[in-house]
N, C-alpha and C positions, 0 to 999 in steps of 0.2 A: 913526375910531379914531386915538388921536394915535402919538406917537413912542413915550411912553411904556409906555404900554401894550402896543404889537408887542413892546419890547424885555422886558417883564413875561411876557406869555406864552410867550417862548422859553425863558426861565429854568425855568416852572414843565416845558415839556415836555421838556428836555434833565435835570432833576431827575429825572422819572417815566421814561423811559428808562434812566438808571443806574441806578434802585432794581429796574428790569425785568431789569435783566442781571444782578444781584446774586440776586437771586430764582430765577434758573433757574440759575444756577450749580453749586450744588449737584446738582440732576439730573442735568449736564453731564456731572459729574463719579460719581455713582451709579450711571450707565450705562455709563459707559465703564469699568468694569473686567472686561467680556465681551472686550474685545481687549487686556488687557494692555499696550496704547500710550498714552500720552497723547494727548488731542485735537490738540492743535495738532501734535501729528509724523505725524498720518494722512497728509495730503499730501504727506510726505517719504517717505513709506512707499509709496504709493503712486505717486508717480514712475517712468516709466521707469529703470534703472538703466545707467549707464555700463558700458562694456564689459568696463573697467577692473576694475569692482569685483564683478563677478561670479564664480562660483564655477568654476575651468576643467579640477574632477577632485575626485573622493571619492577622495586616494590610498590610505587606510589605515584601518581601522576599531583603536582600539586599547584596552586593558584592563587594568587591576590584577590581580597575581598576587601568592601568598604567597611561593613559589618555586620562581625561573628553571627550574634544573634539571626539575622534576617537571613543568612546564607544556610546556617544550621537549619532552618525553619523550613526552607526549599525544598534541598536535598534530603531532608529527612521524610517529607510529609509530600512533596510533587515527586521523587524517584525510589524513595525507600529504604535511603544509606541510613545505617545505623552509628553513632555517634562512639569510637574506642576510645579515644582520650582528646582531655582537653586542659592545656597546659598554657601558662602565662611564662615569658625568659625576658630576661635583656645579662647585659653585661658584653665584655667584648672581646669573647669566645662570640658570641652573634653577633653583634657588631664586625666582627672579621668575617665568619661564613657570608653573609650577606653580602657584603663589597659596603654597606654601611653606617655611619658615626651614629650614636645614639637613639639605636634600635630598641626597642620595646615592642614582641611580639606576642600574642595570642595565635594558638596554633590548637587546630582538630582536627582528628581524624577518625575518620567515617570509611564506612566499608560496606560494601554492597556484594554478597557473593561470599567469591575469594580476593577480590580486587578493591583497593583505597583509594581513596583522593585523602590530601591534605589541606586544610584551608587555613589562609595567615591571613590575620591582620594586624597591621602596622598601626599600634596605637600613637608610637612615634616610631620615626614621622610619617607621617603621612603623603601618599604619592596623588599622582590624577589620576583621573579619570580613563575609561579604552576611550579613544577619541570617537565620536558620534558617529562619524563617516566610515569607519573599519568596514570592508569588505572580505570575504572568503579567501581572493588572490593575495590579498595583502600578505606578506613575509613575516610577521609577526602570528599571524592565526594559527592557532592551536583550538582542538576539541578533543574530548572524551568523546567514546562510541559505545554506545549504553546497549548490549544485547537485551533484547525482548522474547516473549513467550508469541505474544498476537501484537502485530502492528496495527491493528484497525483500532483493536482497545486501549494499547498504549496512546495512539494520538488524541483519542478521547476524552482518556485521563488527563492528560495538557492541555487538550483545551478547558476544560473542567477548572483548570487553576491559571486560566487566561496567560499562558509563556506566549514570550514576544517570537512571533514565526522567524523565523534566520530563512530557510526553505517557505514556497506556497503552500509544499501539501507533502506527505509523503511520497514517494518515487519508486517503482520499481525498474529496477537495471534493464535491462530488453533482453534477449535470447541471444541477439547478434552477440553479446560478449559474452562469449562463454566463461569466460575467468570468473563472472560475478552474475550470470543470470539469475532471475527471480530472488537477488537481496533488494529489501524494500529496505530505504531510508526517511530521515527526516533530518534536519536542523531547526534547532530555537536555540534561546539564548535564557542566563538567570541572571537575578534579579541588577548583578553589576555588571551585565552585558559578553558576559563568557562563553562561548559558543558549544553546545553540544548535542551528541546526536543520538537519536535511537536507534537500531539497525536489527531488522529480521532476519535471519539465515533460514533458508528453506532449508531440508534435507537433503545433507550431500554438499551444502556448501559451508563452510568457517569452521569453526571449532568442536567438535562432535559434543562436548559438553554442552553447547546452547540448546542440542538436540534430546537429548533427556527431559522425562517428563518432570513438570514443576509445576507449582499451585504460585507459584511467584508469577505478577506481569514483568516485573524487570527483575534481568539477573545476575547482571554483572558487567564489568568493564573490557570488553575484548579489544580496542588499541585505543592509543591515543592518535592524532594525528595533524603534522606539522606542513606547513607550504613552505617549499625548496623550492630553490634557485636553477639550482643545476643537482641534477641528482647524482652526477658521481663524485661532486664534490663532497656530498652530503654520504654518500658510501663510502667514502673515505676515513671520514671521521667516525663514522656507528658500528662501518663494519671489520675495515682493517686498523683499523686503533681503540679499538672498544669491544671488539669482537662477536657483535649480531651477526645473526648468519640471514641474510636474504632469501623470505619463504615464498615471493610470488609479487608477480608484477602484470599490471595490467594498462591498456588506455583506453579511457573512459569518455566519451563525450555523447551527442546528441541532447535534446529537447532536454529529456529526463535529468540526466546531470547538470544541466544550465540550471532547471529550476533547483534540484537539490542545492546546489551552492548558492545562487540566485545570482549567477553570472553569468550575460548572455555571451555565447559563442567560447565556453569554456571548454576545452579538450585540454585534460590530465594527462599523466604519467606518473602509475600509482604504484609506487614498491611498498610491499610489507616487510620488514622484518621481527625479526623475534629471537630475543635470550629465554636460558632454559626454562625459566617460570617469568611468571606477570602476561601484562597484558602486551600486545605488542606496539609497533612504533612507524606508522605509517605515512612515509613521503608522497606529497601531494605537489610534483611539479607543472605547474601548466604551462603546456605549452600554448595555450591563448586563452585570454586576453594577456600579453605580458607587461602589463603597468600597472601589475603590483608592486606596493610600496614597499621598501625596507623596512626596518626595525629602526626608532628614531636614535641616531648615539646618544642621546642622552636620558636612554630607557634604564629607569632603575626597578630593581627586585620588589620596591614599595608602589609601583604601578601597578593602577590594576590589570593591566595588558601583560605584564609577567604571570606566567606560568614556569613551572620547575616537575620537570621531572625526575626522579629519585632511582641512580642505578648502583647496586651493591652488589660489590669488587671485595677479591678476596686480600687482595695487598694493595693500596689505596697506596702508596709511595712509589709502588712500579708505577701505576696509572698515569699521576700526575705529572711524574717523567717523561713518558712517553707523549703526554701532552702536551707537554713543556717542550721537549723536541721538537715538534712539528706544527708551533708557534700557535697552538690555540690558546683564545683570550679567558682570563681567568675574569671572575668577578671577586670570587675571593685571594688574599695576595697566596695561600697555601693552605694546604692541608692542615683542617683547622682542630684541636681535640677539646671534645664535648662532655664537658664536665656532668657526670653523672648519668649520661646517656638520656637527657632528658627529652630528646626528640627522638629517641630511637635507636642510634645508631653512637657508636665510639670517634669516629673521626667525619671527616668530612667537608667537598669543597665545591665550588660551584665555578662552571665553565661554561663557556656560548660553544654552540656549534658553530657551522660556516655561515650560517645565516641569524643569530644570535639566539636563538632557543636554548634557554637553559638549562643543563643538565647538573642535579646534586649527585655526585659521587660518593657513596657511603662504603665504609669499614661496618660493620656489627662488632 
C-alpha cells in the first residue's frame, strides 16, 4: 500500500469519527436534562470540594411577610421566638442582593433556642400574595420544623391561638418505619400563610438535644424542609457543590402521612442532610401524587411565597464560582458587599436551587 493511500484512509476515518460524535450529540444532550448540569461540569461537580467552599452553618431560615408587626406578634407570643434585631435598609447594595430595583426593607430576627428565622418585609415594593390553592406537593413549599417538649400540649396551645390547620390533627409515624417511628407531627400555617410544623422526637430518635430536660414547650428549629423534584438532582447541588453531607433518608407514606401533608395518596422520599451547625435541610420528594406545581418564573424575593435560607461559607468567591460553573441561577447578578454588615453578614448572594428554593450565601 503506497503513501498515498495510508494518508487516504486516515482522512476517510477521522471524517466518519466526527460525523459519529455529531450523531450522538444530540442524545448526549437529551439525556442529560435528568441532572440539571451540563455534561462537561459533571466532573466539576463531582470533585472533592475545597474546604474553603463549603457550607460551615445553616445560620437562619428566612421568609416574606405582609407585615412586621403581625408576624412579630405570632412568632413571638403563638411559638415563643424572641425578637434579636430589628433593622430598616434600602440602597443598592439591596437592591442588588435581592435581584430587585427600589427595595426598602425591614428585617427581624427572632431566635427560638439556638436556631433563627429572619422576617422581611418589603415596604417597597411590595409582592402578592402565597396563592390560595398552594398545596404541600407544590415545588415551592418550604416549612420550618419546630421541635417540642409534649405534642398533646403543643397542639393545644395553637389551637388556643386559632392557626389555620395545614394537617387534620397531629400524626404519629407507625412502627413499620423504622427510620421515623413514634415522631408525631403536625402542620399549620401563620398569619401570611407560610407553612410550619411542630415535631416530637421520642427518645432515641432526632437530635439528642430535643431529648434534654426543658421547662420550654417549644425548643427550637431542627430542619427546614423543601419539595424536590428529583432528589439527585437536588444532591447535586447541597451536597457535591455546597458541601452537606447526607445524614438519613427515608420513605414515608400511609394514612398518617397523607393526612400530615393533607395529600391523599402521598408516598415521599425523605433525605436529610446537615452542615456542621444549624438546623438541618430536608428534601421531601414525592413520589405520588406528582402534579405538583413548579415555582411560578416570575416568583420574586418580595413574594410572600419566597423563603431564603441563609448558608455561611468561609470564601464566598470560590462558592459563587463554583456555582457559576455548573450554571445555577443567580438572583443576585454577584457577590454583593454589605455596607456595615447591617444584616449580619459582610458579603453576600442569593441563588435558586434546581427547583428554585433560595439560598443566601454569606461571608461573616
Amino acid at each position: 500500500m503506497n503513501l498515498l493511500s495510508i494518508k487516504t484512509i486516515k482522512r476517510i476515518i477521522l471524517t466518519l469519527c466526527t460525523f459519529a460524535i455529531i450523531a450522538i450529540a444530540p442524545q448526549i444532550t437529551a439525556d442529560n436534562h435528568l441532572t440539571d448540569y451540563p455534561s462537561s461540569n459533571l466532573a466539576v461537580a463531582a470533585k472533592p470540594l475545597n474546604t474553603q467552599s463549603t457550607v460551615l452553618a445553616v445560620e437562619s431560615v428566612g421568609m416574606t411577610v405582609a407585615d412586621m408587626d403581625r408576624a412579630v406578634e405570632f412568632y413571638s407570643q403563638v411559638l415563643a421566638f424572641k425578637k434579636v434585631s430589628d433593622v430598616e435598609v434600602l440602597g443598592t447594595e439591596y437592591e442588588q442582593l435581592q435581584g430587585l430595583f427600589g427595595v426598602r426593607l425591614r428585617v427581624v430576627q427572632m431566635q427560638l433556642g439556638n436556631e433563627s428565622i429572619e422576617l422581611t418585609e418589603y415596604l417597597t415594593p411590595k409582592g402578592r400574595p402565597i396563592p390560595v390553592d398552594s398545596r404541600s406537593h407544590d415545588r415551592w413549599f418550604q416549612h420550618i420544623a419546630i421541635a417540642v417538649r409534649d405534642m398533646d400540649q403543643a397542639y393545644q396551645h395553637l389551637r388556643s391561638f386559632k392557626v389555620q390547620h395545614a394537617s387534620t390533627a397531629p400524626q404519629r409515624i407507625p412502627d413499620s418505619n423504622k427510620a421515623a417511628a413514634g415522631i408525631r407531627a403536625f402542620y399549620f400555617k401563620d398569619p401570611d400563610g407560610h407553612n410550619l410544623e411542630i415535631i416530637y422526637f421520642p427518645p432515641g430518635k432526632g437530635d439528642p438535644k430535643w431529648q434534654k430536660p426543658s421547662n420550654q414547650l417549644f425548643l427550637g428549629i431542627d430542619h427546614t424542609a423543601i419539595v424536590v423534584s428529583k432528589t439527585e438532582a437536588s444532591l447535586r447541588f447541597y451536597r457535591d457543590l455546597l458541601g452537606l453531607e447526607l445524614a438519613g433518608e427515608s420513605i414515608n407514606y400511609g394514612t398518617e402521612q397523607e393526612h400530615l401533608n393533607n395529600v391523599q395518596g402521598a408516598r415521599l422520599h425523605i433525605s436529610g442532610l446537615r452542615s456542621p451547625a444549624g438546623p438541618g435541610i430536608e428534601f421531601l420528594e414525592y413520589l405520588t401524587p406528582q402534579d405538583g406545581r413548579p415555582l411560578p418564573t416570575d416568583a420574586r424575593p418580595n413574594d410572600l411565597l419566597h423563603w431564603q435560607t441563609t448558608l455561611v461559607v468561609k470564601d464566598i468567591s470560590a462558592v459563587a464560582r463554583r456555582l457559576r460553573i455548573n450554571k445555577s441561577v443567580f438572583v443576585s447578578p454577584g457577590v454583593v458587599i454589605i455596607p456595615g454588615q447591617t444584616l449580619g453578614f459582610k458579603k453576600g448572594f442569593l441563588v435558586r436551587d434546581p427547583d428554585g428554593h433560595t439560598m443566601r450565601i454569606v461571608e461573616k
